[in-house]
mmCIF file as Biopython writes it, N, C-alpha, C and O atoms, coordinates in Angstrom:
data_model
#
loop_
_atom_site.group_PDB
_atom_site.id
_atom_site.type_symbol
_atom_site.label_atom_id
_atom_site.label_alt_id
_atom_site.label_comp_id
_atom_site.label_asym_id
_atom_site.label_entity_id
_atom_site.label_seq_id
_atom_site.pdbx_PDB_ins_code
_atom_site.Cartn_x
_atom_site.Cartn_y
_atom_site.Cartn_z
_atom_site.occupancy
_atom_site.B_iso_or_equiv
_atom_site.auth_seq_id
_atom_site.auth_asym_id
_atom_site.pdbx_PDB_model_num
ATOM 1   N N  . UNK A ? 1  ? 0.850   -1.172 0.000  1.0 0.0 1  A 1 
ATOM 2   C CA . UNK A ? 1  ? 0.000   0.000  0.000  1.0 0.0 1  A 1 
ATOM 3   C C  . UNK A ? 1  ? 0.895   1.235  0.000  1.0 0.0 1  A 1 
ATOM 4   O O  . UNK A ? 1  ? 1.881   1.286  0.735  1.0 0.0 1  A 1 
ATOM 5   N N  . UNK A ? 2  ? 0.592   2.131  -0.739 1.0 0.0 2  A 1 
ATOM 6   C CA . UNK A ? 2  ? 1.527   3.809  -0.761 1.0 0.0 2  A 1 
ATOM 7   C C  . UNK A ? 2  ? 0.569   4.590  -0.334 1.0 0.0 2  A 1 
ATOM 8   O O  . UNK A ? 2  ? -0.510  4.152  0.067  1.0 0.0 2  A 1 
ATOM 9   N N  . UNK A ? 3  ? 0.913   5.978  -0.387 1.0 0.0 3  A 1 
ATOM 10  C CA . UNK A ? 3  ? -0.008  7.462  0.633  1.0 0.0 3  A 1 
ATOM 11  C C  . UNK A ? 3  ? 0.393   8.236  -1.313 1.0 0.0 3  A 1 
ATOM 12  O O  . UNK A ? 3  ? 1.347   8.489  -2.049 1.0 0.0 3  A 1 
ATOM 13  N N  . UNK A ? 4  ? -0.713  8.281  -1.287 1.0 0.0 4  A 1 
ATOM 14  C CA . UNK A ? 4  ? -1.083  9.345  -2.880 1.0 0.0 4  A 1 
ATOM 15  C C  . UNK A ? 4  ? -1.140  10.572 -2.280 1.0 0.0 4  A 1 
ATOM 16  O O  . UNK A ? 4  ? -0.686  11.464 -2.997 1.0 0.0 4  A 1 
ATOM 17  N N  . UNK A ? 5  ? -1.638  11.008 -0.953 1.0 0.0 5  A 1 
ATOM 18  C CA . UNK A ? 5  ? -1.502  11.934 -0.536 1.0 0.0 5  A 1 
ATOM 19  C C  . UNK A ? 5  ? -1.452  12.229 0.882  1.0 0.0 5  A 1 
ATOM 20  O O  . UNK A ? 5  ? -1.906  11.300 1.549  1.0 0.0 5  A 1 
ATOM 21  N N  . UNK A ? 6  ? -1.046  13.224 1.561  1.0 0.0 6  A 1 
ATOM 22  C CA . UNK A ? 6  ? -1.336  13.114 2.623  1.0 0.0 6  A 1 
ATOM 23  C C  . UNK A ? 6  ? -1.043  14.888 3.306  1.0 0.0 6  A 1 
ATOM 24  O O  . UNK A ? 6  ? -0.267  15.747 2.886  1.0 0.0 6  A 1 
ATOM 25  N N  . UNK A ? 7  ? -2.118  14.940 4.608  1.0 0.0 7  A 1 
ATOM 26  C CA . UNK A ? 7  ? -2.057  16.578 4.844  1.0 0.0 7  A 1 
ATOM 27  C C  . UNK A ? 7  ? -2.029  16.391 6.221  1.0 0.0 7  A 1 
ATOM 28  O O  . UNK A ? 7  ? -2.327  15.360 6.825  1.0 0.0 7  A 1 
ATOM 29  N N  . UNK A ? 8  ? -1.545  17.756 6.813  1.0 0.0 8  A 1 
ATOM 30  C CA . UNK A ? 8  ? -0.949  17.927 8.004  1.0 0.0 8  A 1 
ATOM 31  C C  . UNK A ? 8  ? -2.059  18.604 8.628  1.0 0.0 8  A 1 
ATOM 32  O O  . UNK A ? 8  ? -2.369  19.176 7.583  1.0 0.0 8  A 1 
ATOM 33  N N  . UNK A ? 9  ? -3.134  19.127 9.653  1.0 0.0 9  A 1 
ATOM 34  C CA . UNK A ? 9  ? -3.549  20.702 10.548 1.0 0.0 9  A 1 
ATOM 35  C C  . UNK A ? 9  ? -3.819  20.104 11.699 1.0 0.0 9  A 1 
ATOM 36  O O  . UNK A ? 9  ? -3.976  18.946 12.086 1.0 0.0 9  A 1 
ATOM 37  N N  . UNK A ? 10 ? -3.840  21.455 12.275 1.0 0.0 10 A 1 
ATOM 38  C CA . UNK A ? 10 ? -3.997  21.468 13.890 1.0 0.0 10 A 1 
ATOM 39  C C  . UNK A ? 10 ? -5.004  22.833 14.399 1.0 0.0 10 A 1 
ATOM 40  O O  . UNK A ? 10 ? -5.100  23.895 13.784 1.0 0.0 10 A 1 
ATOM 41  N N  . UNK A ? 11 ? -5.582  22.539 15.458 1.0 0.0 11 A 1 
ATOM 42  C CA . UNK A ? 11 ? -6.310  23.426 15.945 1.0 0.0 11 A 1 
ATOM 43  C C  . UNK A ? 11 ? -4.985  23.954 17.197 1.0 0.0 11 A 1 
ATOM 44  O O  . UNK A ? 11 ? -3.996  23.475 17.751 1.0 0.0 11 A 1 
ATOM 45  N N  . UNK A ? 12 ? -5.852  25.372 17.150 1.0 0.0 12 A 1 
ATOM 46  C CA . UNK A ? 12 ? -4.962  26.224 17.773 1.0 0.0 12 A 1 
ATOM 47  C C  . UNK A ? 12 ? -5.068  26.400 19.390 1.0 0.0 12 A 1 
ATOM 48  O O  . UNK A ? 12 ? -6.272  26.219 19.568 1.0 0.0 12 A 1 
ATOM 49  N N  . UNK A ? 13 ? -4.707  26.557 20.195 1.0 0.0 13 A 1 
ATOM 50  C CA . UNK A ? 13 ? -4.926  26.603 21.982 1.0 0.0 13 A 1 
ATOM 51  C C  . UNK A ? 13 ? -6.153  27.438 22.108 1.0 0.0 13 A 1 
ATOM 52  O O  . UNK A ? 13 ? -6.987  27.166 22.971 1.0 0.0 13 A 1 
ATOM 53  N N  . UNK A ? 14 ? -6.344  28.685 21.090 1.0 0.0 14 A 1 
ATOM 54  C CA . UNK A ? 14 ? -7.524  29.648 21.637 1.0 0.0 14 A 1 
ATOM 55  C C  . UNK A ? 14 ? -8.769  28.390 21.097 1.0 0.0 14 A 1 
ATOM 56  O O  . UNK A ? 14 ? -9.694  28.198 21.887 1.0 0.0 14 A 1 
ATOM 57  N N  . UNK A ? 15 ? -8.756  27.607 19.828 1.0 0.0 15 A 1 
ATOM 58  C CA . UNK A ? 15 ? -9.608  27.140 19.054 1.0 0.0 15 A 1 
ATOM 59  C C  . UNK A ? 15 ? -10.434 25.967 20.223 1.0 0.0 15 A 1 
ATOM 60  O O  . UNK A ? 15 ? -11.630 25.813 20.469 1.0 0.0 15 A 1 
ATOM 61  N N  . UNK A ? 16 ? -9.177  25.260 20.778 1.0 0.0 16 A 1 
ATOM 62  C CA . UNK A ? 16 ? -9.252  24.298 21.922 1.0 0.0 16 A 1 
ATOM 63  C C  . UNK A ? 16 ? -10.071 24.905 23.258 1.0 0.0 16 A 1 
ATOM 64  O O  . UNK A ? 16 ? -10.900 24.218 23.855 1.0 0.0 16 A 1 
ATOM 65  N N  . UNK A ? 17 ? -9.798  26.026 23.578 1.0 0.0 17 A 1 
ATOM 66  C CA . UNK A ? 17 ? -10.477 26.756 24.388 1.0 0.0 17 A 1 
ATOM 67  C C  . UNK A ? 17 ? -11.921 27.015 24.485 1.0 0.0 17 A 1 
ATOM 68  O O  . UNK A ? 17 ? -12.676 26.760 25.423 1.0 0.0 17 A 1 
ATOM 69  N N  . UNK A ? 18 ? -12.188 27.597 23.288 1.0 0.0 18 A 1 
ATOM 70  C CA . UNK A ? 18 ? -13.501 28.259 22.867 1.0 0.0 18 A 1 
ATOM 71  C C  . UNK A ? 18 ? -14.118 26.846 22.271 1.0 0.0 18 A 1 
ATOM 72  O O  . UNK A ? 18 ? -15.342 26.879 22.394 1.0 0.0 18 A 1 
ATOM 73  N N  . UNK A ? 19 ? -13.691 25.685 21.699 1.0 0.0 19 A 1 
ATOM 74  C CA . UNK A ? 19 ? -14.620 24.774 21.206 1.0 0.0 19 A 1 
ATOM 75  C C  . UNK A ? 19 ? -14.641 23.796 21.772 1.0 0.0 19 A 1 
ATOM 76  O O  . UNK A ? 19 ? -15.507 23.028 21.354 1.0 0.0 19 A 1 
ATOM 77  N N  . UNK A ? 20 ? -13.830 23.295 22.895 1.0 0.0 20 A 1 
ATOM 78  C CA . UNK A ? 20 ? -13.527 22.236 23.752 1.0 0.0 20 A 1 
ATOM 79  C C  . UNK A ? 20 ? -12.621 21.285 23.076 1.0 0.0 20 A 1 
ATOM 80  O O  . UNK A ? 20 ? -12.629 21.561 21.876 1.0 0.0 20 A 1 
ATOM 81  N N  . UNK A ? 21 ? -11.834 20.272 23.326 1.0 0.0 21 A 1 
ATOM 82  C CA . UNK A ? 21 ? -10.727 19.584 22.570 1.0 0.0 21 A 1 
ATOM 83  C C  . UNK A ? 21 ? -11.390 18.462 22.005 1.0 0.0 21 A 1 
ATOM 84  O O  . UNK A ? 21 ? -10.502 17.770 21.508 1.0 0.0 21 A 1 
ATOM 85  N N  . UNK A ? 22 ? -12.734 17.814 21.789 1.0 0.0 22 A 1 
ATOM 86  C CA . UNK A ? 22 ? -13.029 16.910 21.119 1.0 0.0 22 A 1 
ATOM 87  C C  . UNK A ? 22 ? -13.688 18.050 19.570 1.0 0.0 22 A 1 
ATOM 88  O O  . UNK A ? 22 ? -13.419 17.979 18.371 1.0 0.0 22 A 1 
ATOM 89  N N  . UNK A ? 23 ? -14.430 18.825 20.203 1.0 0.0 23 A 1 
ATOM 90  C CA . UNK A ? 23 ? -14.659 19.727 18.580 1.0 0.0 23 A 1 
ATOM 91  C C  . UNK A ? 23 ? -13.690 20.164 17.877 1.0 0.0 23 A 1 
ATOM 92  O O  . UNK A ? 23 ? -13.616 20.003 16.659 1.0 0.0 23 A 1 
ATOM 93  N N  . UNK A ? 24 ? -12.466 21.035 18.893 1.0 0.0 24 A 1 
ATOM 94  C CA . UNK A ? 24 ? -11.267 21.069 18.143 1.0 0.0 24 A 1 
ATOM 95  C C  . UNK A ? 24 ? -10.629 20.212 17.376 1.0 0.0 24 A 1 
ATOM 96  O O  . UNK A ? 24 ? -10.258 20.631 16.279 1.0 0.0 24 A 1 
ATOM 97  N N  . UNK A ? 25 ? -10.328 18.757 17.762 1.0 0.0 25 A 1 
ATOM 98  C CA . UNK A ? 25 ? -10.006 18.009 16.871 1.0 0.0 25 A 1 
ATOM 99  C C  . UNK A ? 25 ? -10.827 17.403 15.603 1.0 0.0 25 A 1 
ATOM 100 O O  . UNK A ? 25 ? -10.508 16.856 14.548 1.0 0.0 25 A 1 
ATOM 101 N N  . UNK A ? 26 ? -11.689 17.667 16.051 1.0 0.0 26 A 1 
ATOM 102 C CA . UNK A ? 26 ? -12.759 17.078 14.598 1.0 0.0 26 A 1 
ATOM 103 C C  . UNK A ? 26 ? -12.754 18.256 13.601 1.0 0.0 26 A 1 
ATOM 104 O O  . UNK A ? 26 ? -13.076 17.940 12.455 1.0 0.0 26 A 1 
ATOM 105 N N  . UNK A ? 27 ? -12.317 20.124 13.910 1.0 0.0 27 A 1 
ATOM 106 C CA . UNK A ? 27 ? -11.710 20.718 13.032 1.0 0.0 27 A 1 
ATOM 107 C C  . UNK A ? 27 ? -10.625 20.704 12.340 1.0 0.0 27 A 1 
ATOM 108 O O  . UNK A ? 27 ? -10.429 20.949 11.149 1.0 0.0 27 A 1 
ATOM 109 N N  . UNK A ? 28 ? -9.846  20.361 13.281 1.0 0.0 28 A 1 
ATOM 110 C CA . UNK A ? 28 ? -8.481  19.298 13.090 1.0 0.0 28 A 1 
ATOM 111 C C  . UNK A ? 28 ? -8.547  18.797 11.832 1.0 0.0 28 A 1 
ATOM 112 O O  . UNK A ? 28 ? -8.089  19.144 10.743 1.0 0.0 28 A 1 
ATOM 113 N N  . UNK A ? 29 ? -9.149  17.997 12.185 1.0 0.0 29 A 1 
ATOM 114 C CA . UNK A ? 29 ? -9.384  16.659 11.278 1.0 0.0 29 A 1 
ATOM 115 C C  . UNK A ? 29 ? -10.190 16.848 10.004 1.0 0.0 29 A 1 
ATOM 116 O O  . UNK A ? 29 ? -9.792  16.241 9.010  1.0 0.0 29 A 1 
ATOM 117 N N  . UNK A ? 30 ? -10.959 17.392 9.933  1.0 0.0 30 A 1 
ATOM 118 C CA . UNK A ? 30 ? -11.756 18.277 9.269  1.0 0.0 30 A 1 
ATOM 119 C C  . UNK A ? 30 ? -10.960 19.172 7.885  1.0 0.0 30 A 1 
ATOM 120 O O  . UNK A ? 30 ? -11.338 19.079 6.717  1.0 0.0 30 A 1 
ATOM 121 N N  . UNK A ? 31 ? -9.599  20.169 8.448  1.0 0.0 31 A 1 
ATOM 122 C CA . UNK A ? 31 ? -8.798  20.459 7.846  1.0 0.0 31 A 1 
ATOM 123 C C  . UNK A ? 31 ? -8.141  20.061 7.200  1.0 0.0 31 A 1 
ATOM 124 O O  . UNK A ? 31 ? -7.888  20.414 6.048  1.0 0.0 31 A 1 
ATOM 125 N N  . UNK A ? 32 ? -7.567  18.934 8.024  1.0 0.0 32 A 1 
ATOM 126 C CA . UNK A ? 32 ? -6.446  17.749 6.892  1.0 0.0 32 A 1 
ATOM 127 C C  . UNK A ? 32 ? -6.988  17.144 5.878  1.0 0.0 32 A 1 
ATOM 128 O O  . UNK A ? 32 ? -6.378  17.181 4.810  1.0 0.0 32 A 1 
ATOM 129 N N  . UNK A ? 33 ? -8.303  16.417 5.963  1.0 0.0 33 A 1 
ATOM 130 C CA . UNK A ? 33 ? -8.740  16.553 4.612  1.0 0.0 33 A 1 
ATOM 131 C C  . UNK A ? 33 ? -9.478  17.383 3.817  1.0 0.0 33 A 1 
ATOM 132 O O  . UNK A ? 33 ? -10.008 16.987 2.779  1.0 0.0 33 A 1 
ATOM 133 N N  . UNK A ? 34 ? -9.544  18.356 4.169  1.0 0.0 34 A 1 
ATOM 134 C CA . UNK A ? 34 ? -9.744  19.689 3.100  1.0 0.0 34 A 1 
ATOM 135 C C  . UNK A ? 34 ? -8.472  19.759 2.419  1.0 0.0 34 A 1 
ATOM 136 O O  . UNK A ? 34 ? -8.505  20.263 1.297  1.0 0.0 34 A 1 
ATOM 137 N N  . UNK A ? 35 ? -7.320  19.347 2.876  1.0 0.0 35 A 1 
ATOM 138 C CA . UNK A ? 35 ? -6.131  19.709 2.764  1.0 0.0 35 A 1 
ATOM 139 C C  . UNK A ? 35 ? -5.297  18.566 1.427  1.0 0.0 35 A 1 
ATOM 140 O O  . UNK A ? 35 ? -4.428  18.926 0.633  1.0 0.0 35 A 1 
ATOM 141 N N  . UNK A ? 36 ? -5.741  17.558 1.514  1.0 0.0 36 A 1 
ATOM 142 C CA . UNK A ? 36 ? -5.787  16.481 0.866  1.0 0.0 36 A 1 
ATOM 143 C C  . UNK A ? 36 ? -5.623  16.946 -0.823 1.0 0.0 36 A 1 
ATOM 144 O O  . UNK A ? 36 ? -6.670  17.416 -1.268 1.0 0.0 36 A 1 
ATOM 145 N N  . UNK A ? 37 ? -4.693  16.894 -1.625 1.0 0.0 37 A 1 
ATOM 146 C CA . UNK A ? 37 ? -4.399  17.089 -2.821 1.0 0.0 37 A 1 
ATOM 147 C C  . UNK A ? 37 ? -5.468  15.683 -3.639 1.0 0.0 37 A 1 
ATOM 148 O O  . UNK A ? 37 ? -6.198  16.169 -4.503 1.0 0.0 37 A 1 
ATOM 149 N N  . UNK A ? 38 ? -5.590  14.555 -3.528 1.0 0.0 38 A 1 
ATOM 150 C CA . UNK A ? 38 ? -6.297  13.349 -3.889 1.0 0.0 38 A 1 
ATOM 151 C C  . UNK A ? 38 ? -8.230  13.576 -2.812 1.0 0.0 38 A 1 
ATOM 152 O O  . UNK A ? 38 ? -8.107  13.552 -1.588 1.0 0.0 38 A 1 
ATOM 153 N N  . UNK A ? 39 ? -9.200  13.696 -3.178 1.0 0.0 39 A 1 
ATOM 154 C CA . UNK A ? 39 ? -10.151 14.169 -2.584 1.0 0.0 39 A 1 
ATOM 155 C C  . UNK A ? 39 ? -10.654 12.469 -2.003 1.0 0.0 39 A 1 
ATOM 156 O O  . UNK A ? 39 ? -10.660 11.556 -2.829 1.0 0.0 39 A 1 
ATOM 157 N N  . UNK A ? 40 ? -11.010 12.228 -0.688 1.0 0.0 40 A 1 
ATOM 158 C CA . UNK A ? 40 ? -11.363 10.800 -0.358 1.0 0.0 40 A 1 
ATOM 159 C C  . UNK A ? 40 ? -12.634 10.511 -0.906 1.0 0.0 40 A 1 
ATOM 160 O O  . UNK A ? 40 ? -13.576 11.303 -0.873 1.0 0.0 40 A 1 
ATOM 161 N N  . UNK A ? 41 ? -12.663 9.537  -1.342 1.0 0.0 41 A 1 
ATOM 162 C CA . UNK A ? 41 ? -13.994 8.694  -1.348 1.0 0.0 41 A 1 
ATOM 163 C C  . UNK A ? 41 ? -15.075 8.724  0.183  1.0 0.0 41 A 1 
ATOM 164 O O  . UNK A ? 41 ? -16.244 9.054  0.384  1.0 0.0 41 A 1 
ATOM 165 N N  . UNK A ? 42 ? -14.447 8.425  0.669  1.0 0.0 42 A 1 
ATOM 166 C CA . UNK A ? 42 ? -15.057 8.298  2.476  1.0 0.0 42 A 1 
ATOM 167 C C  . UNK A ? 42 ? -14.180 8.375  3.123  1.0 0.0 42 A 1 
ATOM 168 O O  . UNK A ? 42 ? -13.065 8.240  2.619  1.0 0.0 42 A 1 
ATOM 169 N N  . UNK A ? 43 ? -14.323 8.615  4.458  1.0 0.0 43 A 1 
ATOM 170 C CA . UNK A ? 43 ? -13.466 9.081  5.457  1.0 0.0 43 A 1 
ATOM 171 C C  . UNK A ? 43 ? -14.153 8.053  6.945  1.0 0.0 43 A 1 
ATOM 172 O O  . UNK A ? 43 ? -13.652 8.174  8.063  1.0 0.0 43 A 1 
#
């Protein structure tokens, strides 16, 4: 198996603050595949 693509983000300490750290990471996460050069099928 190879990585066709792959993307890096992070939520920020104020982001973690104001959205709590499970919403933050699902922006997180959220980002990296926005970020994604190859668009997923499903996630």
């Amino acid at each position: 198996m190879s990585c066709v693509s792959y993307s890096i983000a992070f939520a920020s300490e104020e982001e973690i603050d104001d959205l709590n750290i499970l919403n933050a990471t699902k922006l997180a996460m959220k980002r990296a595949i926005e970020g994604l050069s190859v668009k997923p099928d499903f996630y």
